[in-house]
C-alpha positions in Angstrom: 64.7 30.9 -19.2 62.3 31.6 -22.0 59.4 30.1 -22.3 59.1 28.1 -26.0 55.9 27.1 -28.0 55.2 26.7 -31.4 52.4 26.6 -33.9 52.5 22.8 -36.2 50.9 22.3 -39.0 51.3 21.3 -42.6 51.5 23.2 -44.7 52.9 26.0 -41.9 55.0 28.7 -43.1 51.9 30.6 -44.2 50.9 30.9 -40.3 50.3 34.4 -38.8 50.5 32.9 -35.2 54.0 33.2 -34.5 53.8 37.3 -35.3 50.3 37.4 -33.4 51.8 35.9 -30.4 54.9 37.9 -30.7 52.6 41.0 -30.2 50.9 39.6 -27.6 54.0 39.0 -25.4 55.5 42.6 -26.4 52.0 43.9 -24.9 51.5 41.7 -22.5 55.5 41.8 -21.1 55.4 37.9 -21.5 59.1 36.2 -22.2 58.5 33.7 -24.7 59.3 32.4 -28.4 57.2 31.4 -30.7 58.0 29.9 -34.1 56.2 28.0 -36.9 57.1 24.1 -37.0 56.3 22.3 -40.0 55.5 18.3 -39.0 55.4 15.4 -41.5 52.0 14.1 -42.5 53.2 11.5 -40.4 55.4 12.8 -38.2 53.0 14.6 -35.8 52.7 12.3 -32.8 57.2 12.6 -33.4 57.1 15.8 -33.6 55.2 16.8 -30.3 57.0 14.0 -28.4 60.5 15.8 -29.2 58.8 19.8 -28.1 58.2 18.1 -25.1 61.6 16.7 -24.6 62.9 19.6 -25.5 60.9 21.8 -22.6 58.5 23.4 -24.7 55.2 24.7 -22.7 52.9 24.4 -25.6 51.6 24.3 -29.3 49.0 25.6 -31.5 47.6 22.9 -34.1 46.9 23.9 -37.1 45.2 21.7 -40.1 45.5 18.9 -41.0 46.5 17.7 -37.2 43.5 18.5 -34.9 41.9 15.2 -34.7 45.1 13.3 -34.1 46.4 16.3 -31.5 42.9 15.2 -29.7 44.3 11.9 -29.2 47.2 12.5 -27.7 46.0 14.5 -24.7 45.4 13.3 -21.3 42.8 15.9 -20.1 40.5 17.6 -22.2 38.6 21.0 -21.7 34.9 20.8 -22.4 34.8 22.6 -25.5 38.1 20.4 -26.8 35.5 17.4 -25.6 32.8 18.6 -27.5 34.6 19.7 -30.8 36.2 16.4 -31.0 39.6 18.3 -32.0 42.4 20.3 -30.2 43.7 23.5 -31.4 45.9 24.1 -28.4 48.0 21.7 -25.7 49.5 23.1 -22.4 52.5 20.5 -21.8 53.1 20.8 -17.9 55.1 17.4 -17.1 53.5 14.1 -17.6 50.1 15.9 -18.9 49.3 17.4 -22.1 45.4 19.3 -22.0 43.9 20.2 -24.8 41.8 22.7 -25.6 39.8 24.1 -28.9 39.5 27.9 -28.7 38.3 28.7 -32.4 34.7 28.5 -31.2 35.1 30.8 -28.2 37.7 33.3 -30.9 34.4 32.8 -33.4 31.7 34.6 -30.8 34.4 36.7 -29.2 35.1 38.2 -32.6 31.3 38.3 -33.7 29.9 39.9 -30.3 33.3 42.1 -28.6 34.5 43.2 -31.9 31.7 43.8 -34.5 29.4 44.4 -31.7 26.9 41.6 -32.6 25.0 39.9 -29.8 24.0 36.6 -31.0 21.4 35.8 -28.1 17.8 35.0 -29.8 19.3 35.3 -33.2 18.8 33.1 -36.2 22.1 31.5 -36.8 23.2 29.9 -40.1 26.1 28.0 -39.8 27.1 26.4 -43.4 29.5 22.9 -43.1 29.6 19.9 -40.8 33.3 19.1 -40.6 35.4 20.2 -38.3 36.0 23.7 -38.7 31.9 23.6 -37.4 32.1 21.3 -34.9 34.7 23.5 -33.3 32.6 25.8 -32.9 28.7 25.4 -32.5 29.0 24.7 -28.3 30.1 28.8 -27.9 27.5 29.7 -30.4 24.9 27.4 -28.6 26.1 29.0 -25.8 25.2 32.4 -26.2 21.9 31.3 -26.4 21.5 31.7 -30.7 18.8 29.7 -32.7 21.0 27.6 -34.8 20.6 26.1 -37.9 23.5 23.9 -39.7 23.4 23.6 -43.4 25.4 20.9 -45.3 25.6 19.7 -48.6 25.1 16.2 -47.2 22.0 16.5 -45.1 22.9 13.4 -43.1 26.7 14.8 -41.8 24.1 17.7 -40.7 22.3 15.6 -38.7 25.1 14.3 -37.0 26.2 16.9 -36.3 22.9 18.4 -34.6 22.7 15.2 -32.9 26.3 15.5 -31.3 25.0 19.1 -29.5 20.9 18.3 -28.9 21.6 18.9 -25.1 23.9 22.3 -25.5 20.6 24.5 -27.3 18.5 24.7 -29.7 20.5 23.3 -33.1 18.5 22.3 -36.6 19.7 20.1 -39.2 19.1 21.8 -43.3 20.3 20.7 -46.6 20.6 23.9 -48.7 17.7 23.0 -50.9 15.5 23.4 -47.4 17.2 26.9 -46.7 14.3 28.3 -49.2 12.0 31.1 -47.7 14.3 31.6 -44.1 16.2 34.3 -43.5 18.9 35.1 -40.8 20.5 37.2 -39.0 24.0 35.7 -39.0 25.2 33.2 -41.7 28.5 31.5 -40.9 31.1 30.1 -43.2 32.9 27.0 -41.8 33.1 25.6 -45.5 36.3 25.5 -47.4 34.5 26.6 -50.0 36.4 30.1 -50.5 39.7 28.4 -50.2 38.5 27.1 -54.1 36.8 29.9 -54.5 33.4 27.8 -54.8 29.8 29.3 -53.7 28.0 27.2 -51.0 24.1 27.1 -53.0 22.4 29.8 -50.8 19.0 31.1 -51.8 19.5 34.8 -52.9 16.9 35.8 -49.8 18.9 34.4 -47.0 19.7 37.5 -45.1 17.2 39.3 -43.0 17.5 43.0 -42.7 21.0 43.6 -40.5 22.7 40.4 -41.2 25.8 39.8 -40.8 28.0 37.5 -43.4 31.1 36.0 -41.9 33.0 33.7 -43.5 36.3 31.7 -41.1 38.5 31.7 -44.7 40.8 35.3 -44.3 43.2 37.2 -46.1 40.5 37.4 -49.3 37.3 38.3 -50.6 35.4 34.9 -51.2 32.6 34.3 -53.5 30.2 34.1 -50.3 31.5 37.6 -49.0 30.8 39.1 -52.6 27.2 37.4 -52.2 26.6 38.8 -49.3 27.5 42.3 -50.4 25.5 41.5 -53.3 22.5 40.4 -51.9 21.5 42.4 -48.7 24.0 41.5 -45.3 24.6 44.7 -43.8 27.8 43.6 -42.1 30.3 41.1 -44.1 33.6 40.2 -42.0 36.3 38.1 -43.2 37.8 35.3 -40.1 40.7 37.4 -39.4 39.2 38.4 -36.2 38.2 35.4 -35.4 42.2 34.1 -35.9 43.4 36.9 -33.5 40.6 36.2 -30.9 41.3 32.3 -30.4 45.1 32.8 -30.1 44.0 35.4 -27.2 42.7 32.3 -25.9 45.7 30.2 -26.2 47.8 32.8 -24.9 45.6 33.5 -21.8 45.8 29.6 -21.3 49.2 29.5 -21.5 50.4 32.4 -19.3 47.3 33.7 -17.2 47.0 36.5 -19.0 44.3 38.3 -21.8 46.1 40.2 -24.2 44.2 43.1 -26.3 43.3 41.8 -29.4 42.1 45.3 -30.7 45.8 46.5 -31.6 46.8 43.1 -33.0 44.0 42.8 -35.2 45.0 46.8 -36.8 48.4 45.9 -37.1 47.5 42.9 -39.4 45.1 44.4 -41.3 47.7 47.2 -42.0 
């Protein structure tokens, strides 16, 4: 029989995953379907109760459901743990794990596909919701310097508080970004989904820099300021989208699909 899982979120018909994952399985010689399920806003508990029922062998989470899919697991991977929010469940009878694989698809994209090895480096992450919190344990794993940066200083804080024993993390308000530089600077704001410029200093990019912002499928205000004001390498989170879905995939079915093709095919 064919294996079934699904991406839900809401909204959801705008979702890439079901094509990515399509390509995976053609590559990969995987038998499964994947389709887009769009839940109610408070219908999401429902909604994966019934998959379940119905056989399915997993789901992608897509916003605004993460924090609620956390609750509903009953074993966690670390990085699921530490994000406080699942991406991805693996239903295999009475259990449902849960796993977040944006962080891991985050570094994968930065250091396999644009060739960037973040060891040492001074890392800029800008926002301290959840898109960040999903993703500063892989960055603090390949041994970066990270700084967070946030609006309000304080959800900063807590933030750097939550990942004190995983590396070396620091707590800024913009206003304190004044006179650093870095080598990466990170976009987990959903500033360029308003098209809205997080208040960086126009010196914020040492020489080499790389500008990456999660929002894809557009040239944001930060990616023209970037361009505009020194990063040498600007990126868009389209990698990034490709990369964690290899991770859900390889979850899911014991296998790593290339993400090089996929990531062509889309940008074609």
């Amino acid at each position: 029989m064919t294996d079934r899982y699904a991406v839900i979120g809401n909204p959801v018909a705008h979702s890439k995953s079901p094509l990515i994952h399509r390509m995976f399985a053609e590559q990969a010689g995987q038998d499964i379907r994947y389709e887009a399920i769009l839940a109610p806003l408070d219908g999401f508990k429902a909604t994966i109760e019934r998959l379940r029922n119905e056989g399915y062998k997993g789901c992608n989470v897509t916003v605004p459901f993460k924090f609620e899919a956390f609750q509903l697991t009953t074993q966690l991977t670390e990085r699921a743990q530490a994000a406080q929010a699942v991406n991805t469940l693996k239903f295999d009878g009475n259990t449902a794990l849960g796993d977040n694989t944006d962080g891991a698809g985050l570094v994968r994209d930065i250091e396999q596909n644009l060739g960037i090895a973040l060891h040492g480096k001074h890392v800029l992450l800008m926002g301290a919701g959840g898109a960040a919190y999903g993703v500063v344990m892989p960055l603090l794993a390949t041994g970066a310097n990270l700084t967070v940066a946030n609006r309000t200083i304080e959800k900063a804080r807590q933030l750097g508080t939550a990942f004190t024993a995983k590396g070396k993390i620091t707590a800024s308000g913009y206003e304190d970004l004044h006179g650093q530089q870095f080598d990466a600077v990170i976009n987990a704001t959903s500033s360029g989904l308003s098209n809205e410029m997080p208040a960086l200093p126009d010196t914020i990019f040492a020489a080499n820099a790389l500008a990456y912002d999660m929002v894809y499928g557009r040239e944001t205000p930060f990616m023209a300021f970037a361009r505009k004001h020194g990063a040498t390498i600007v990126a868009d989170g389209l990698g990034m989208l490709v990369e964690q879905a290899a991770e859900s995939f390889l979850l899911w079915r014991g296998v790593r699909p290339e993400t090089a093709p996929v990531i062509t095919a889309l940008r074609g």
